[in-house]
C-alpha positions in Angstrom: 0.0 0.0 0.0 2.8 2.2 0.6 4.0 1.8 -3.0 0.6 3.3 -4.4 0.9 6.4 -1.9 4.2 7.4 -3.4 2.8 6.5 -6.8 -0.4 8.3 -6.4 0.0 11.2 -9.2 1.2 8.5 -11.5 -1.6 7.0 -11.0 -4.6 9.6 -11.4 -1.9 10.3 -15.1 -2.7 6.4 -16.0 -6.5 6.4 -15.2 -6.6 9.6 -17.6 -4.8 7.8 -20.1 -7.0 5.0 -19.9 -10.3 6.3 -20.1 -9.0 8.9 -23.1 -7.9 5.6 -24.7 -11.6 3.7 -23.8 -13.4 6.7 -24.8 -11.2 7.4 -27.9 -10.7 4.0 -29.1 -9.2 3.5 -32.6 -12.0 2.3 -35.5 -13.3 -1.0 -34.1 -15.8 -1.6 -36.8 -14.2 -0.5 -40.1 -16.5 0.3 -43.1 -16.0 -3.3 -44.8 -18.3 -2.2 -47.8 -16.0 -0.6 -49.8 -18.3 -0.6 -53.0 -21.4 0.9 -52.2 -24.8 -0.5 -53.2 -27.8 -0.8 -52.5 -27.7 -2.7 -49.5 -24.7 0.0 -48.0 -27.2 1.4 -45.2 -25.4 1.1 -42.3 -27.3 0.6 -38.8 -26.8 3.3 -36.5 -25.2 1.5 -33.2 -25.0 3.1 -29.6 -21.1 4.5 -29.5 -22.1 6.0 -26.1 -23.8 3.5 -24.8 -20.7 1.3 -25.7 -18.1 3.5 -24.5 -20.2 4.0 -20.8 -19.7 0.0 -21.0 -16.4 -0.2 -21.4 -15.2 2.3 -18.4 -17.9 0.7 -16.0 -16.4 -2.8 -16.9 -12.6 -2.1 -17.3 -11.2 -3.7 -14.7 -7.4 -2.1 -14.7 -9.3 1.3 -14.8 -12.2 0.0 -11.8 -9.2 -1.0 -9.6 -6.9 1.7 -9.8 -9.8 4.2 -9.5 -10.7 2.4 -6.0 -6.7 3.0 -5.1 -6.9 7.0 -5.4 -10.3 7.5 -4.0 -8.9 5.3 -1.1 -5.7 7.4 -0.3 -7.9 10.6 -0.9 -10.3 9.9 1.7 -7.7 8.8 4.2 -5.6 11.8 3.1 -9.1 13.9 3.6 -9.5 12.9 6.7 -5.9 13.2 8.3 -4.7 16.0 10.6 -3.2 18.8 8.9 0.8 17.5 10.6 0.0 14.2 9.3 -0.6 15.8 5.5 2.7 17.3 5.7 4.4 14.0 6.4 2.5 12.4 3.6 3.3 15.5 1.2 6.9 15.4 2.4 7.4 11.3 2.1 5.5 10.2 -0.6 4.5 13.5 -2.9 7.7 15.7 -3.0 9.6 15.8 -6.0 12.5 15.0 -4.0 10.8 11.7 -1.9 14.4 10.7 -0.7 14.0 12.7 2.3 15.1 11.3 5.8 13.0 10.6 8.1 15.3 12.5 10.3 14.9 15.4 7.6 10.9 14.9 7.9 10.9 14.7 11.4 12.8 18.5 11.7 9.8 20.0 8.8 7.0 18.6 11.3 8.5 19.4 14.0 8.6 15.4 15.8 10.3 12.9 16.8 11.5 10.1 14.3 9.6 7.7 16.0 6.4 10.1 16.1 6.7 10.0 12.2 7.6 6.5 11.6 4.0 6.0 13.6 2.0 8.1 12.0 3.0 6.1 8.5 1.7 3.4 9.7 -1.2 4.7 11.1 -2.0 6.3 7.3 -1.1 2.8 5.9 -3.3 0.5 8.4 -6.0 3.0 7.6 -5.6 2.9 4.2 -5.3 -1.1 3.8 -8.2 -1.7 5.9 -10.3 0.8 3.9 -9.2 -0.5 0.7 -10.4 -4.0 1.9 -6.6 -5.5 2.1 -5.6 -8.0 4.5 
């Protein structure tokens, strides 16, 4: 669980990319009447209709969707010292920080930090349903 906090913005990047790609698909049904005729009336379909199926039923796109909302409720829900730590540990450009280094920016103890992770973790996991 830790892994998808620190790849949270990657994340919401790929469940964009997915549902631009199941919304944009390329041609699945190509015009195979190539002649014309009399018989070339093509029968309108239900694009939308197909396209709502496909991002209800994708399964990649279901699960990592249920990943973000997860961290953003916990994240919602956590004290404002506990969003530094999480900004600091898992969202800073620079994620190689201490937890010496984090412990100065929040003003704690090393220990106090290294609890609240897994306090944001535990919650995390059992929201998400993980064992």
């Amino acid at each position: 669980m830790e892994h998808e906090w620190y790849n949270y913005h990657n994340t919401l990047k790929e469940i964009a990319r997915l549902r631009e790609e199941i919304m944009n698909p390329f041609d699945e049904e190509p015009d195979t009447n190539v002649g014309g005729g009399v018989n070339s009336v093509r029968v309108p379909g239900d694009p939308t209709g197909r396209v709502a199926a496909r991002l209800m039923t994708s399964k990649q796109l279901n699960y990592l969707t249920e990943i973000t909302e997860t961290i953003e409720q916990v994240y919602n829900a956590l004290p404002d010292n506990y969003k530094e730590l999480v900004r600091l540990k898992y969202w800073s450009k620079n994620n190689q920080m201490t937890w010496e280094g984090i412990a100065f920016k929040v003003d704690k103890s090393e220990r106090q930090c290294r609890r609240w992770r897994k306090e944001i973790i535990t919650a995390s996991i059992e929201l998400i349903g993980w064992r």
